[in-house]
N, CA, C and O of each residue as an XYZ file, in Angstrom:
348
protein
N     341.722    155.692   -122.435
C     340.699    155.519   -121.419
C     340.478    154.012   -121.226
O     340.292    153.290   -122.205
N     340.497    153.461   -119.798
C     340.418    152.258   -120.014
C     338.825    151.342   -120.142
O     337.876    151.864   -120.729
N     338.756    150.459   -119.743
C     337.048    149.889   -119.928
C     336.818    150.186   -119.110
O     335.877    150.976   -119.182
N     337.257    149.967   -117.863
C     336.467    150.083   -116.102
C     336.189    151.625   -116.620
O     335.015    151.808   -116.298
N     336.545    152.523   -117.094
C     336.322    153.782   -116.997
C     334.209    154.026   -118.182
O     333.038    154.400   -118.115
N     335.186    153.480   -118.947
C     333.972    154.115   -119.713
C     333.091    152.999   -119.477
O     332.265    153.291   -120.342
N     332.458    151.512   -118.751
C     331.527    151.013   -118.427
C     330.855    151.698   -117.486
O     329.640    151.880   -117.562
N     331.709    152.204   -116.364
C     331.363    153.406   -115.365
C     330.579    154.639   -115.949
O     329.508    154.942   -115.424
N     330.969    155.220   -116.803
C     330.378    156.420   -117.399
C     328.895    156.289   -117.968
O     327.986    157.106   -117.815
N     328.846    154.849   -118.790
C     327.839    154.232   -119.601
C     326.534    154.173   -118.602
O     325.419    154.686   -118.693
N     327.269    153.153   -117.403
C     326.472    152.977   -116.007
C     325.885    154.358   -115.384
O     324.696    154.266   -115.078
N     326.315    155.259   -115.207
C     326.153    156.537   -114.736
C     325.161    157.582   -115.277
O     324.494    158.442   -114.702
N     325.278    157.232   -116.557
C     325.069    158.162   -117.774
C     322.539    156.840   -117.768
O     321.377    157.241   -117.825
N     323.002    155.881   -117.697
C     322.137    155.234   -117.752
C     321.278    155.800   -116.367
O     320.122    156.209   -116.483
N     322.023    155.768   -114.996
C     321.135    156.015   -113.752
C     320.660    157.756   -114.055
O     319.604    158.261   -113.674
N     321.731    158.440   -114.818
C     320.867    159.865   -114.504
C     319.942    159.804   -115.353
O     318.871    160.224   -114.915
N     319.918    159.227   -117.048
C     318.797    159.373   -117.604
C     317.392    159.072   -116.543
O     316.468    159.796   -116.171
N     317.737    157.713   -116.298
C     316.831    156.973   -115.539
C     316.096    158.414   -114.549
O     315.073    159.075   -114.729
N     317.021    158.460   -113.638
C     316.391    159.750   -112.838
C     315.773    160.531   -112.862
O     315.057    160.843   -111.911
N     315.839    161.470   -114.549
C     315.877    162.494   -115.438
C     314.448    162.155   -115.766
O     313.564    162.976   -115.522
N     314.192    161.050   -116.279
C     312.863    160.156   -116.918
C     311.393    160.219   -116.006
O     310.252    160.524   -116.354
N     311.961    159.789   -114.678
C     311.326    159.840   -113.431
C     310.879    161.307   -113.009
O     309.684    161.586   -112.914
N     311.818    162.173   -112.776
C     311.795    163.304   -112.330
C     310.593    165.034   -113.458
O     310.049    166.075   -113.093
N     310.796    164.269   -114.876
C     309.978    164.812   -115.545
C     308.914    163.939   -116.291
O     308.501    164.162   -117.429
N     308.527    162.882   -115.450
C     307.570    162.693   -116.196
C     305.988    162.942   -115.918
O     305.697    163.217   -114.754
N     305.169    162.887   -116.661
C     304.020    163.543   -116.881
C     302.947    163.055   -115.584
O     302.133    163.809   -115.051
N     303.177    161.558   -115.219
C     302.464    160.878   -114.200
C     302.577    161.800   -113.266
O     303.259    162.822   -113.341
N     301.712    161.345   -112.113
C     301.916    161.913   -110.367
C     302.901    160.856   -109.939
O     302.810    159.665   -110.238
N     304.111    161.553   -109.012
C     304.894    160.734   -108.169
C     304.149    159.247   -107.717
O     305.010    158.367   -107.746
N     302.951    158.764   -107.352
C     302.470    157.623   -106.859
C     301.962    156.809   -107.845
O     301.916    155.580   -107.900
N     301.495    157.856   -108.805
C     301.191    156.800   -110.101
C     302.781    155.892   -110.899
O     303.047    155.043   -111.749
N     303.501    156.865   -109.841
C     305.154    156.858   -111.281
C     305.166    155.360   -110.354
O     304.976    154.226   -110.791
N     305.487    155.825   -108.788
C     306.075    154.944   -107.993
C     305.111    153.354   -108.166
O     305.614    152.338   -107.688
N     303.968    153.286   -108.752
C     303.277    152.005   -108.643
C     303.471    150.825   -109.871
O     303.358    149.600   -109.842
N     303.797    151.731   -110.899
C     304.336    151.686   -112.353
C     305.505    150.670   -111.944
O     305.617    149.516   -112.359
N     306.402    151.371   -110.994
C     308.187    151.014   -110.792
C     307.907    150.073   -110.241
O     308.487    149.137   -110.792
N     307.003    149.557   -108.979
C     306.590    148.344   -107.858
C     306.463    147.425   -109.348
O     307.324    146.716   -109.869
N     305.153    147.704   -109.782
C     304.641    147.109   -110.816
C     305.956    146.293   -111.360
O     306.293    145.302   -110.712
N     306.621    146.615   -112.375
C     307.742    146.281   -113.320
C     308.637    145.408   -112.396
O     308.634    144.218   -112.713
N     309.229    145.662   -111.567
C     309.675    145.423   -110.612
C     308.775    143.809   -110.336
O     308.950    142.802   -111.023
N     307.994    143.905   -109.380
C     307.100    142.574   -109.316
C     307.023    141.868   -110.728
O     306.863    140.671   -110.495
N     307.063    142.063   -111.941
C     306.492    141.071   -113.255
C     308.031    140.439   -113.320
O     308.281    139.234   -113.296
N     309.157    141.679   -113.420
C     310.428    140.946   -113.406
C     310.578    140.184   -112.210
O     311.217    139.157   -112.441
N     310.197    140.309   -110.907
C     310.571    138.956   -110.117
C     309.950    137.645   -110.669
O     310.490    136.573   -110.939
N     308.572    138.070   -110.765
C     307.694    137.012   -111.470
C     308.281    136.190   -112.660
O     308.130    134.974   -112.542
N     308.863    136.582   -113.680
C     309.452    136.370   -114.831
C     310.919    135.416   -114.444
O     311.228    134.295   -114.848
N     311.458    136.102   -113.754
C     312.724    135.644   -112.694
C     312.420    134.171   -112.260
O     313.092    133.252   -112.730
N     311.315    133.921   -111.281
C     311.109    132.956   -110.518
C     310.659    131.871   -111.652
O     310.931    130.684   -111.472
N     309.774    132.416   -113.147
C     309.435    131.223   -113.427
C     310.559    130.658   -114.732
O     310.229    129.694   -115.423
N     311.696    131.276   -114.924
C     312.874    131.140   -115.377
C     313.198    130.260   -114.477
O     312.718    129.156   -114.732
N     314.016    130.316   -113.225
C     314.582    129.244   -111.965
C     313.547    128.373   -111.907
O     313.947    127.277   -111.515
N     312.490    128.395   -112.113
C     311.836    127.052   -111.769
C     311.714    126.284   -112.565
O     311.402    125.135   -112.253
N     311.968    126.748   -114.216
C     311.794    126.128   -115.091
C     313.377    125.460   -114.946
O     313.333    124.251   -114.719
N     314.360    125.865   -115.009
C     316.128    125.499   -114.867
C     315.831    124.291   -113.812
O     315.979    123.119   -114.161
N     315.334    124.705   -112.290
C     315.397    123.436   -111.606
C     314.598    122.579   -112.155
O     314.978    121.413   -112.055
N     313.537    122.767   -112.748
C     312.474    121.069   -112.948
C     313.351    120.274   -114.378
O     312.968    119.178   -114.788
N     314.224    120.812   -114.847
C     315.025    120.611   -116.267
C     315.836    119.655   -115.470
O     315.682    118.449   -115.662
N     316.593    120.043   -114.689
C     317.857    119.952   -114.164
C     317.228    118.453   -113.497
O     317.393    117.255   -113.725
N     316.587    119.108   -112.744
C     315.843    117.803   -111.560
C     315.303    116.531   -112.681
O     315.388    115.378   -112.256
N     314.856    116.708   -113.835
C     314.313    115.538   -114.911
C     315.652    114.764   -115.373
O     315.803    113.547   -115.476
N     316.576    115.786   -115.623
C     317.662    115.366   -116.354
C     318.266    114.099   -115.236
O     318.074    112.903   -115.457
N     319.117    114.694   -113.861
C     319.148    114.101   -112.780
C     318.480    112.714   -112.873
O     319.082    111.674   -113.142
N     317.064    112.837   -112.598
C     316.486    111.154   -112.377
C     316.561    110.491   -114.022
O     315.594    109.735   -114.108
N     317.027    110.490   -114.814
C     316.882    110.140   -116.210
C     318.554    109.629   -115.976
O     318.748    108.413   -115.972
N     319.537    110.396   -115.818
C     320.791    109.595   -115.403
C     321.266    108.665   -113.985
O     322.381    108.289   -113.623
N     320.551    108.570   -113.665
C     320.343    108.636   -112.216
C     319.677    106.526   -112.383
O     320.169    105.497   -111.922
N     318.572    106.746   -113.146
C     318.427    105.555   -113.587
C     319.335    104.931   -114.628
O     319.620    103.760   -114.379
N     319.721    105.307   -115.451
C     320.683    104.949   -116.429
C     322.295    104.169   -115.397
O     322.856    103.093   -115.606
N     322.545    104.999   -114.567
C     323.388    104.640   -113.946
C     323.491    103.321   -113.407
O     324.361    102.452   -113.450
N     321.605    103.475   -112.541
C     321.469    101.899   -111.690
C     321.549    101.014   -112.640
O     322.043     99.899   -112.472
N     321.086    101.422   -113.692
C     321.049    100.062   -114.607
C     322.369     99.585   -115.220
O     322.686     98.398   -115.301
N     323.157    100.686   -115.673
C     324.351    100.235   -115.359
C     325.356     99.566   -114.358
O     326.176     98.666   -114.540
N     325.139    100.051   -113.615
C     325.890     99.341   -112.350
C     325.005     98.068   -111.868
O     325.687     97.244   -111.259
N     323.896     97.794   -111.981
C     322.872     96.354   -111.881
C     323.609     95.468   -112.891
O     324.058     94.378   -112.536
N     323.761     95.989   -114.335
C     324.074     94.902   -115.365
C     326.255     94.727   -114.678
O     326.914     93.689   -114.728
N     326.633     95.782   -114.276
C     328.091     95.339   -114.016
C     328.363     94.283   -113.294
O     329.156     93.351   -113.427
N     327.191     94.716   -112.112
C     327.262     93.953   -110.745
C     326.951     92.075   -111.052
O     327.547     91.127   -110.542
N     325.641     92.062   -112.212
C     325.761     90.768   -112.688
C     326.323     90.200   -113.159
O     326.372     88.975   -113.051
N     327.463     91.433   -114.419
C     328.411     90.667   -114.974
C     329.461     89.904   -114.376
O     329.851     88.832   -114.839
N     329.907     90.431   -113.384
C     331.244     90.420   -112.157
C     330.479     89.315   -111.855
O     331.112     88.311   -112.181
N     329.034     88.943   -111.215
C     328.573     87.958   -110.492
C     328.703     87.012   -111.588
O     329.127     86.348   -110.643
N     328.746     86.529   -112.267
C     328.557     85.224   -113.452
C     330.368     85.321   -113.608
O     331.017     84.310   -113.876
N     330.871     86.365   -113.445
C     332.311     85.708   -114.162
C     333.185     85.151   -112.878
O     334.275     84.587   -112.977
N     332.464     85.434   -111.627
C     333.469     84.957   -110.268
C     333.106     83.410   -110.284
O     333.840     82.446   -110.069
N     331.446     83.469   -110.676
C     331.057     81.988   -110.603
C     331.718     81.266   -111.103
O     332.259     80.367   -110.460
N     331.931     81.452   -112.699
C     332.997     80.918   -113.620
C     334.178     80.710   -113.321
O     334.803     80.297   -114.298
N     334.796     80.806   -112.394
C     335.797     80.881   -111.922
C     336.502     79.302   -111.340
O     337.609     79.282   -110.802
């Protein structure tokens, strides 16, 4: 049996529980369905403040090399300038 096969089955086997879960559970259909919105909304929530945390990382890191660079290329640019003088 290959993998595509049985990840498929695993996947499958996961949506009917899922279904199965839904379909007998004890709540009223609107209580179930507000539950699902619910979860649903905290994971976007959770989601968004994951990516925002990655970009403000990313974006710090950025201006932290970003200066490192100018200052590098400031001290090159002087070096080159003093050694043409020398010249």
């Amino acid at each position: 049996m290959s993998t595509g096969k049985i990840v498929l089955g695993v996947l499958a086997g996961i949506a009917a529980g899922a279904a199965i879960g839904v379909l007998v559970a004890p709540d009223k259909g609107a209580n179930t369905r507000k539950k699902i919105k619910q979860s649903g909304a905290d994971l976007a929530d959770d989601l968004k403040e994951n990516v925002t945390s990655v970009v403000d990382n990313i974006t710090h890191k950025f201006a932290r090399y970003k200066g490192t660079v100018k200052e590098n290329l400031d001290h090159g640019v002087t070096s080159l300038s003093d050694e043409i003088s020398t010249m």
